[in-house]
VOGU-3710 file (C-alpha; in Angstrom, 3 decimals, decimal comma):
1> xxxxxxxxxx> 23,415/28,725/13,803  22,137/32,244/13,104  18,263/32,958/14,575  15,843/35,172/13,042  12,328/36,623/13,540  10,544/35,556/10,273  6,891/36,035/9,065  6,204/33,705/5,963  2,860/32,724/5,078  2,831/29,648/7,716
11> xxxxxxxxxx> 6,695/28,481/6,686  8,198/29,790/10,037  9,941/27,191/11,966  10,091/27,615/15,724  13,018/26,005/17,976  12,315/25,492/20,805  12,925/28,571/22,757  9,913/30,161/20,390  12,168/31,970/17,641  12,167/31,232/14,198
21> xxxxxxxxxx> 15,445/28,986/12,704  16,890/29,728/9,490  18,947/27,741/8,488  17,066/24,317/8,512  17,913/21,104/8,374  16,264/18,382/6,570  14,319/17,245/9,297  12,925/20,079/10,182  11,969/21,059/5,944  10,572/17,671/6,320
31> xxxxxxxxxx> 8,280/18,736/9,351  7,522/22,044/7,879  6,520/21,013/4,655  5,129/17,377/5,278  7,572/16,476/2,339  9,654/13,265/3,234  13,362/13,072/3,079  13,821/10,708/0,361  11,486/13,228/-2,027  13,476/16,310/-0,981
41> xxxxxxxxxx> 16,544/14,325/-2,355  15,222/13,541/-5,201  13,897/16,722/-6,210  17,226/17,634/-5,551  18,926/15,394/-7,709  16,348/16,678/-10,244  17,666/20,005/-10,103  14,285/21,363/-8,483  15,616/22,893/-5,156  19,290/23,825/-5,180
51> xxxxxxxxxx> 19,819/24,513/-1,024  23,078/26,043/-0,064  25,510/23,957/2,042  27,394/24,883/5,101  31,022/25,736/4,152  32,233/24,471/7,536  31,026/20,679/7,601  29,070/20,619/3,633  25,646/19,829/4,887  23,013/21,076/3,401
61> xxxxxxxxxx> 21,113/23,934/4,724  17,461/24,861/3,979  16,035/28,357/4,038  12,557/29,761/3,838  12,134/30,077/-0,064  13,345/26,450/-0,329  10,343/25,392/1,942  8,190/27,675/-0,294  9,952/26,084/-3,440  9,016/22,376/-1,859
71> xxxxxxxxxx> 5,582/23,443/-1,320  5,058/24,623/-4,849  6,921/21,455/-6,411  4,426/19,427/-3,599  1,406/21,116/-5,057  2,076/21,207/-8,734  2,752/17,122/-8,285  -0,384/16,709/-6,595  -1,583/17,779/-9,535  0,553/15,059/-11,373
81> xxxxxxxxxx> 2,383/17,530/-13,159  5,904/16,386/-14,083  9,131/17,162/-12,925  10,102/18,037/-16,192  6,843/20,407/-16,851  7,796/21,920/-13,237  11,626/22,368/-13,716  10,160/24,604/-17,660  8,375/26,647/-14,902  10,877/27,379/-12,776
91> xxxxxxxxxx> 13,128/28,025/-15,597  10,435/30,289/-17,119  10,315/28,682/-20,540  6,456/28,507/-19,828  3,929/30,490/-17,920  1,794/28,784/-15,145  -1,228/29,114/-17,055  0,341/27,593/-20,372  1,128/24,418/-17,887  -2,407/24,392/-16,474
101> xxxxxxxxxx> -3,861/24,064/-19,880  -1,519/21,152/-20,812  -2,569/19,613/-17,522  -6,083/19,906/-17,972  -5,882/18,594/-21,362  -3,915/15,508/-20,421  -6,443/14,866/-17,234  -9,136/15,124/-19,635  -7,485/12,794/-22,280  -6,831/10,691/-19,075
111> xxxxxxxxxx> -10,771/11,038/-17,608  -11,837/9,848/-21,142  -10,073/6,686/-20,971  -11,235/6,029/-17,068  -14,466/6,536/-18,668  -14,273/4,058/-21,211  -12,590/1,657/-18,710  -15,591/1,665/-16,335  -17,757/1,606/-19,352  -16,224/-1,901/-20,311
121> xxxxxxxxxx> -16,302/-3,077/-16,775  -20,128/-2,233/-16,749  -20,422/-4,619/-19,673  -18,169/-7,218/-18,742  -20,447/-7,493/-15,320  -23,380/-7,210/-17,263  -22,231/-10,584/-19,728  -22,683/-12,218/-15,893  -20,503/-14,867/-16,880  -17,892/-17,120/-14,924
131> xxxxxxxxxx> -14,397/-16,351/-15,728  -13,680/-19,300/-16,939  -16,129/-18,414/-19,671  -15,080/-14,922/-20,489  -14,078/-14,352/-24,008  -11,082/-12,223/-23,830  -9,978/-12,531/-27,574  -13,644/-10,266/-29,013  -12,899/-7,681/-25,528  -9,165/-7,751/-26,394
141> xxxxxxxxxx> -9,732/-7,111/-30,039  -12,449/-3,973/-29,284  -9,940/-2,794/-27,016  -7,049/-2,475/-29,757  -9,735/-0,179/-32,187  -10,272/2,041/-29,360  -6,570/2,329/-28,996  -6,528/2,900/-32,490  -8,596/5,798/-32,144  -6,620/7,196/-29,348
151> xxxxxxxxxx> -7,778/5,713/-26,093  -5,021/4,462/-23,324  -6,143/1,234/-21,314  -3,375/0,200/-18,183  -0,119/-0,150/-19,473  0,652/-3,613/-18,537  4,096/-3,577/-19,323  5,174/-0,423/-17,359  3,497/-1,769/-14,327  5,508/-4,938/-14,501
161> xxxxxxxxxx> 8,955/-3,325/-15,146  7,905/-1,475/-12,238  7,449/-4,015/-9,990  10,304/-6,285/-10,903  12,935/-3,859/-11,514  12,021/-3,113/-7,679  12,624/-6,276/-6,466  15,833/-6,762/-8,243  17,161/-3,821/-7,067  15,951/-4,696/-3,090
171> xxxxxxxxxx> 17,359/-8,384/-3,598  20,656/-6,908/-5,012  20,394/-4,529/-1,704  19,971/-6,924/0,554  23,363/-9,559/-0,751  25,078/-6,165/-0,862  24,561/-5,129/2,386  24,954/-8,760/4,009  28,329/-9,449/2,174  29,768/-5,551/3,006
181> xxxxxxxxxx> 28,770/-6,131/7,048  30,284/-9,474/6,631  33,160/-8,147/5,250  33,439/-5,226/7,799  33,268/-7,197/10,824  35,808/-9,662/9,526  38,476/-6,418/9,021  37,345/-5,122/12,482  38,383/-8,648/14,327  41,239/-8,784/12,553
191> xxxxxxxxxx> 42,276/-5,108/13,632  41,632/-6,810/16,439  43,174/-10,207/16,333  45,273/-10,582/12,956  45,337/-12,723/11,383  47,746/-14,217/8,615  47,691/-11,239/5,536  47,402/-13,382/3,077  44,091/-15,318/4,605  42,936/-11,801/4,466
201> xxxxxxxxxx> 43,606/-10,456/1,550  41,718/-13,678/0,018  38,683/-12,842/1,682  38,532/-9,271/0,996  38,924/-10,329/-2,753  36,231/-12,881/-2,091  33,793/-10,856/-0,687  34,674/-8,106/-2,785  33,979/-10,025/-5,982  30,622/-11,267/-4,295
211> xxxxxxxxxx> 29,320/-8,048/-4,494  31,001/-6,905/-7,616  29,070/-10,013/-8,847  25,673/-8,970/-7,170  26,178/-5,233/-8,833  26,796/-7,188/-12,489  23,541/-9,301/-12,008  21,362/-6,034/-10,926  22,835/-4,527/-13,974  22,028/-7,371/-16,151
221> xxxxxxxxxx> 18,414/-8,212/-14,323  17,427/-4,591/-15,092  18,587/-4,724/-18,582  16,207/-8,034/-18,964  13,159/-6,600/-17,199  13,683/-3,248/-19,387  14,426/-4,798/-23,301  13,922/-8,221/-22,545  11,420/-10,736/-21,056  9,070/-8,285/-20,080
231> xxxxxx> 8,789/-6,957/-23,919  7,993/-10,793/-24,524  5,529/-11,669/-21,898  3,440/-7,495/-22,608  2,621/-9,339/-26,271  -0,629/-10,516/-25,371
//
């Protein structure tokens, strides 16, 4: 790995002989920036950072303007500004300061409806009434004429397909993952110890169909929690 001495605004990474490494690996972009892994993959996948990789093994190797790039990306989202918005920024379709106006627009569009959601806390406590005797059908129905006139309460049904298209997906993970160590051990002790072929070949087609099967359901589930049920059960 090459060394040099490099000055960068707080990005320098020392090893641990005191001279600044560039190349990086993950780990240490992760360190430098406070920007985990998984989040430098995705903005990866998203086309946001574009590192080089090592023609001798294909990892993927970090420099200094990718940290910088991170740390931009980290900012702007901070700032819940999209991936899309940021990728039209680094593309140069539009100017910072065109992207900061959106943003403040939207975060004012979105402080108006926090607004009017504590407002309509305020008088829900004030009624100072049980739940069981809360009235939801006169709130419910004010609710829809403010939406009318532009005002966003919580999405109930994106917070739902959230949360259950995460726990398919982790359930679906976890059979995976079971039935694929199952299976490996079983090759290894036959490496080991074999056993008749054709006792084997029926269990790699077993297991193999178990998680071929699994894969189906998670593709099905997340169809369901997307178009399905969770359309049906938001209609309140």
């Amino acid at each position: 790995m090459t060394f040099h001495r490099v000055e960068a605004l707080g990005l320098s990474h020392k090893n641990r002989s005191g001279q600044y490494e560039v190349p990086m690996k993950i780990n240490q972009v992760e360190e430098l920036t406070g920007i985990t892994k998984k989040n430098i993959r995705f903005y990866e996948s998203e086309g946001l950072i574009a590192p080089r990789r090592d023609p001798a093994n294909g990892y993927r190797e970090y420099d200094l303007e990718d940290a910088r790039a991170l740390l931009r990306i980290k900012l702007l989202r901070k700032l819940d500004v999209s991936c899309e918005k940021i990728r039209e920024l680094q593309s140069g379709k539009i100017s910072l300061s065109s992207c900061m106006d959106d943003q403040l627009i939207l975060l004012a569009h979105r402080q108006r409806d926090l607004d009017h959601m504590q407002e309509m806390c305020r008088r829900l406590m004030e009624e100072e009434q049980d739940f069981s005797g809360l009235a939801p059908e006169i709130w419910l129905d004010q609710m829809k004429e403010m939406e009318k006139g532009g005002i966003r309460f919580m999405d109930v049904r994106e917070s739902d397909v959230k949360k259950r298209r995460g726990g398919a997906i982790a359930a679906a993970a976890v059979c995976i993952c079971f039935f694929a160590l199952f299976l490996g051990v079983t090759i290894w002790a036959n490496h080991e110890d074999p056993a008749p072929a054709g006792i084997m070949v029926l269990i790699v087609v077993l297991f193999g169909a178990m998680i071929l099967g699994t894969l189906l359901a998670l593709l099905q589930r997340l169809r369901e929690v997307k178009k399905g049920e969770i359309d049906e059960a938001s209609k309140y």
